[in-house]
N, CA, C and O atoms as a printed pandas DataFrame, in Angstrom:
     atom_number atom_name residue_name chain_id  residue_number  x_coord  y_coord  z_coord
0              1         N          UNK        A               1  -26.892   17.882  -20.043
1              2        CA          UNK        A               1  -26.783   18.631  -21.273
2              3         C          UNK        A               1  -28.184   18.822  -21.849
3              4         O          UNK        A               1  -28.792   17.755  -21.922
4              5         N          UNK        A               2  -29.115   20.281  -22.436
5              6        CA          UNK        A               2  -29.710   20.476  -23.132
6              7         C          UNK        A               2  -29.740   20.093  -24.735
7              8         O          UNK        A               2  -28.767   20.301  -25.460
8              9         N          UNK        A               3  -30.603   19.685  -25.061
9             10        CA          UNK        A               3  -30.523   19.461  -26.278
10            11         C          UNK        A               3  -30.980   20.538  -27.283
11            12         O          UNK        A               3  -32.159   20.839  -27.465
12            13         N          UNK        A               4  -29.657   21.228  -28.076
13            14        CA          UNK        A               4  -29.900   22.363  -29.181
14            15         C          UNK        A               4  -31.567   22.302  -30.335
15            16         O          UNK        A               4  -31.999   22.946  -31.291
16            17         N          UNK        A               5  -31.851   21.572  -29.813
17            18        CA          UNK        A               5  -32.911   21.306  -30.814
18            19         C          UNK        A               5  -34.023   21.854  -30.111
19            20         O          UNK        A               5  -34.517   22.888  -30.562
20            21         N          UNK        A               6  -34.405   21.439  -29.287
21            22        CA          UNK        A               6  -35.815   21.242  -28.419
22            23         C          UNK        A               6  -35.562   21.388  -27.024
23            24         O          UNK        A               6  -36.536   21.689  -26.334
24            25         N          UNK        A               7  -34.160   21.197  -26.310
25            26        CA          UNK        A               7  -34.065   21.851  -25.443
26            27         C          UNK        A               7  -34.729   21.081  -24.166
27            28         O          UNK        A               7  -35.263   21.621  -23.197
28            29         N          UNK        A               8  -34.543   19.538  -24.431
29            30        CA          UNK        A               8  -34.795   18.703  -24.193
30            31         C          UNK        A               8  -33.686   18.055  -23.280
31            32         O          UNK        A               8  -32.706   18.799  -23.306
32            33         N          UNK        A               9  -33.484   17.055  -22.553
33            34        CA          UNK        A               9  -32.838   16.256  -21.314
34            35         C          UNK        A               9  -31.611   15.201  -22.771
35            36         O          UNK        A               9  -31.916   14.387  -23.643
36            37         N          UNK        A              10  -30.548   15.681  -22.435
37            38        CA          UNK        A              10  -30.162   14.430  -23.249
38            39         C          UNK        A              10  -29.158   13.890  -22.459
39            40         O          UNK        A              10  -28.721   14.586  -21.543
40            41         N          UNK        A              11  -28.537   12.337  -22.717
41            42        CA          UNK        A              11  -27.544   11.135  -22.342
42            43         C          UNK        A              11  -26.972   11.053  -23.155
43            44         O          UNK        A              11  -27.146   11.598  -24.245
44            45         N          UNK        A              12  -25.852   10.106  -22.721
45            46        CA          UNK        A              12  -24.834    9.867  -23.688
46            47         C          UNK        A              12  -25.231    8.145  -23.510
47            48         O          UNK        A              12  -25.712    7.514  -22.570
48            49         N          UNK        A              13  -24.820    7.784  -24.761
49            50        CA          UNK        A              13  -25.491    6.403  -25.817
50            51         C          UNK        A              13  -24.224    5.808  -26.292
51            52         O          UNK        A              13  -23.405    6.562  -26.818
52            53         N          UNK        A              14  -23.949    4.493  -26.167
53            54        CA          UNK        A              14  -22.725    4.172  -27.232
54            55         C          UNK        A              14  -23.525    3.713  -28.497
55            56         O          UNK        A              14  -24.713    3.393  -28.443
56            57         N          UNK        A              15  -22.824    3.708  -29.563
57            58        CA          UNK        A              15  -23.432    3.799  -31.293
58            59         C          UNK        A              15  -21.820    2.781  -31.792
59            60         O          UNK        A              15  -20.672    2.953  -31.383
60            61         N          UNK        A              16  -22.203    2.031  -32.517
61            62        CA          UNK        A              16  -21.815    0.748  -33.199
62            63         C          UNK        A              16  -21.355    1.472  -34.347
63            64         O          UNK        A              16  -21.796    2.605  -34.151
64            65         N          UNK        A              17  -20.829    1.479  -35.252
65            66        CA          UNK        A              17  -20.712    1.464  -36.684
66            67         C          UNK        A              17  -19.969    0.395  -37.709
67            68         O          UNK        A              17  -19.249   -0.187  -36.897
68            69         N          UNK        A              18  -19.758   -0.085  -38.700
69            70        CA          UNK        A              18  -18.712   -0.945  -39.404
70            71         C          UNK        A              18  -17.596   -1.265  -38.496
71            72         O          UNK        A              18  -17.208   -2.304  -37.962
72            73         N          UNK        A              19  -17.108    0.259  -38.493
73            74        CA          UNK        A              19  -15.127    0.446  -38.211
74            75         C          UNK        A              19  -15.289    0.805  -36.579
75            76         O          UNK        A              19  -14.143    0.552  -36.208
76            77         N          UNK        A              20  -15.701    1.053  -35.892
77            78        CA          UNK        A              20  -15.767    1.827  -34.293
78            79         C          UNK        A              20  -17.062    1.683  -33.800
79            80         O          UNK        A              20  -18.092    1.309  -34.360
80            81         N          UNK        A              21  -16.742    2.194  -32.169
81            82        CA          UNK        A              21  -17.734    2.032  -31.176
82            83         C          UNK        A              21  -16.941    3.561  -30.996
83            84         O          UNK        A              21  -15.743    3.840  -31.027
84            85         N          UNK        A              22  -18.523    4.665  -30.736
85            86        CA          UNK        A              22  -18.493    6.031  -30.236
86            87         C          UNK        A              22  -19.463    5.953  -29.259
87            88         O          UNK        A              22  -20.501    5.291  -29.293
88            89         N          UNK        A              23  -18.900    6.946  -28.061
89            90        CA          UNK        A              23  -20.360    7.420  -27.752
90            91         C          UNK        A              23  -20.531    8.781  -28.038
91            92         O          UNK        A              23  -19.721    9.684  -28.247
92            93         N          UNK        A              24  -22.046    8.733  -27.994
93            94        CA          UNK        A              24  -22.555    9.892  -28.249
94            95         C          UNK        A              24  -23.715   10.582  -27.674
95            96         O          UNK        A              24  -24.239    9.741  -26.943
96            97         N          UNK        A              25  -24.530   11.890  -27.606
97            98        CA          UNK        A              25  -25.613   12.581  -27.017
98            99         C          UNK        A              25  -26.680   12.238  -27.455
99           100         O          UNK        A              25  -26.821   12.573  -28.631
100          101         N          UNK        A              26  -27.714   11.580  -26.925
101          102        CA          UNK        A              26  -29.397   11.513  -27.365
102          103         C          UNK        A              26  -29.809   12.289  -26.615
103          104         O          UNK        A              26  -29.437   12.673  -25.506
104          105         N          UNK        A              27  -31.109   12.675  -27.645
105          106        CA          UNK        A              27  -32.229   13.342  -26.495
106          107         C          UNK        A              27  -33.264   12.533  -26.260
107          108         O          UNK        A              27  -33.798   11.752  -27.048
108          109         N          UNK        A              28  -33.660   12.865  -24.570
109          110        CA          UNK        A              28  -34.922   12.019  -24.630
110          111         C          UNK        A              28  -36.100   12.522  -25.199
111          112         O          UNK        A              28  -36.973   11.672  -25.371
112          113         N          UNK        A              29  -36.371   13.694  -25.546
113          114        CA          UNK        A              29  -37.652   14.330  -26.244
114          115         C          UNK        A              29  -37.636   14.005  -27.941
115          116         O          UNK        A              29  -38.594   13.446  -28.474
116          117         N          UNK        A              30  -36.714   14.329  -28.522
117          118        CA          UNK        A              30  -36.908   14.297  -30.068
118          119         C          UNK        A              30  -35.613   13.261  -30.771
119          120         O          UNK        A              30  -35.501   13.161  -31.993
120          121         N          UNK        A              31  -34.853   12.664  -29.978
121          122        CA          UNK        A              31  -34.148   12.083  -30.407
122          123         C          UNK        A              31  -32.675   12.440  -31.228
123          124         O          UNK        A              31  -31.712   11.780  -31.620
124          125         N          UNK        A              32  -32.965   13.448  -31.242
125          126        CA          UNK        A              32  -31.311   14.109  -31.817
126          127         C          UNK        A              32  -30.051   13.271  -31.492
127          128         O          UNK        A              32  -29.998   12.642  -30.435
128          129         N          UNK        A              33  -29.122   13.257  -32.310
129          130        CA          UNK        A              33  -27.852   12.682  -31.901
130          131         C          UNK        A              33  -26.854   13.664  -32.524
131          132         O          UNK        A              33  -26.912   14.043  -33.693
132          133         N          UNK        A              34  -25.521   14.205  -31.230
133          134        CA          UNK        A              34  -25.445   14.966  -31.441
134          135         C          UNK        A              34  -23.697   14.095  -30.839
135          136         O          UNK        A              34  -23.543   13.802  -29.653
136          137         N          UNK        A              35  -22.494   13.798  -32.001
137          138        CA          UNK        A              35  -21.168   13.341  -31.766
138          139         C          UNK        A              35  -20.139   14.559  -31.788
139          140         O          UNK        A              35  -20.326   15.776  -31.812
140          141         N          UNK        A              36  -19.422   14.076  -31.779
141          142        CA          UNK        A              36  -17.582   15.224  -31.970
142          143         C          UNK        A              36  -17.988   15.419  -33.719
143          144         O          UNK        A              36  -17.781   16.531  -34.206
144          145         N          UNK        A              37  -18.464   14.500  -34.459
145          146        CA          UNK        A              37  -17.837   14.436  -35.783
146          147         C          UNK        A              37  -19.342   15.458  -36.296
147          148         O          UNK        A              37  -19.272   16.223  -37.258
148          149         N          UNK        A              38  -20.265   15.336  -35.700
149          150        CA          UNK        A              38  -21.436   15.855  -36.331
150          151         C          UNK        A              38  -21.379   17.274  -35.790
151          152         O          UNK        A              38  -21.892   18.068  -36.578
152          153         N          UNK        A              39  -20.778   17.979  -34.374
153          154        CA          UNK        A              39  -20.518   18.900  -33.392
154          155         C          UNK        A              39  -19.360   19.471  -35.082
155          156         O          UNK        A              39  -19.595   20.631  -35.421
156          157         N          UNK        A              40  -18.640   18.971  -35.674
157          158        CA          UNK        A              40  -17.446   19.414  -36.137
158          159         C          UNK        A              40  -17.907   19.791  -37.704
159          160         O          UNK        A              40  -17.426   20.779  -38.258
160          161         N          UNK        A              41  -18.730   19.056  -38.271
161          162        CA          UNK        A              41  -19.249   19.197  -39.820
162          163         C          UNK        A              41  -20.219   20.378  -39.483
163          164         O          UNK        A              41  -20.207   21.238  -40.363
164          165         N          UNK        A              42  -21.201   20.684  -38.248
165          166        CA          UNK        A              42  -22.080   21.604  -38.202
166          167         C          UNK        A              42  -20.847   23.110  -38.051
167          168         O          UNK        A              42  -21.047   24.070  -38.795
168          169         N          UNK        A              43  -20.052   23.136  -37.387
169          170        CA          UNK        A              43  -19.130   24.009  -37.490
170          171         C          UNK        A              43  -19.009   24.608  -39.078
171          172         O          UNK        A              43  -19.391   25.600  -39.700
172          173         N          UNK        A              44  -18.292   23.464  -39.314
173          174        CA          UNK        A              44  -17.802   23.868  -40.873
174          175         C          UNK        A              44  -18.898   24.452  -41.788
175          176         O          UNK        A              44  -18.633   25.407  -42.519
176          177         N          UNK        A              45  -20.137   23.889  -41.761
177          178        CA          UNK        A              45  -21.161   24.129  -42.707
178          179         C          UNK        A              45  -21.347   25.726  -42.315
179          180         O          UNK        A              45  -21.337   26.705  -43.062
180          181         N          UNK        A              46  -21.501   25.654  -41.049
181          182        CA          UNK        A              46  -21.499   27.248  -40.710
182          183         C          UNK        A              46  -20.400   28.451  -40.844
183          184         O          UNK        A              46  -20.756   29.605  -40.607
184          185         N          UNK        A              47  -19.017   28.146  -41.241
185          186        CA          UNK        A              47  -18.449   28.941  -41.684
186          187         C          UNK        A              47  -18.324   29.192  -42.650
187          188         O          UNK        A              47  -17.941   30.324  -42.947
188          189         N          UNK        A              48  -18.670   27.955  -43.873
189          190        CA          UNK        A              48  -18.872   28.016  -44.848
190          191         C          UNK        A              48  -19.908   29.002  -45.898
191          192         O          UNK        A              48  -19.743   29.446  -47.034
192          193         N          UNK        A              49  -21.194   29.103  -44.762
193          194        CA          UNK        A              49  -21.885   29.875  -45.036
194          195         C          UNK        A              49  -21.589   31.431  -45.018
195          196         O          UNK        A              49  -21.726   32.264  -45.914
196          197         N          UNK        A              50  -21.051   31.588  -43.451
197          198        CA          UNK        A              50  -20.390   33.049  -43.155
198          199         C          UNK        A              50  -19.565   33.387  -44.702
199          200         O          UNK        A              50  -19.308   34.479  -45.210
200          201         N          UNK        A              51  -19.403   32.596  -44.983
201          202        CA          UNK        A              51  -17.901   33.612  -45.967
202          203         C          UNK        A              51  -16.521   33.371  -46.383
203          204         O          UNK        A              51  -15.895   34.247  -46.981
């Protein structure tokens, strides 16, 4: 997977939180992290904008 940012090499990472264990996309160039839940709020923000 490319990374939307930089376009960079990314992996998938497991990430800890309080309540759950996810995994998710790093990049190896700039570090982006890129989940279902962050993939799903960038959606929304963007339709939000549309209209």
């Amino acid at each position: 997977m490319k990374c939307p940012k930089c376009k960079g090499k990314m992996f998938t990472e497991k990430f800890h939180d309080y309540v759950r264990v996810f995994d998710a996309w790093k990049c190896v160039c700039c570090g982006e992290i890129i989940d279902s839940t962050i993939v799903a709020n960038r959606a929304r923000s963007n339709n939000a904008h549309l209209g």
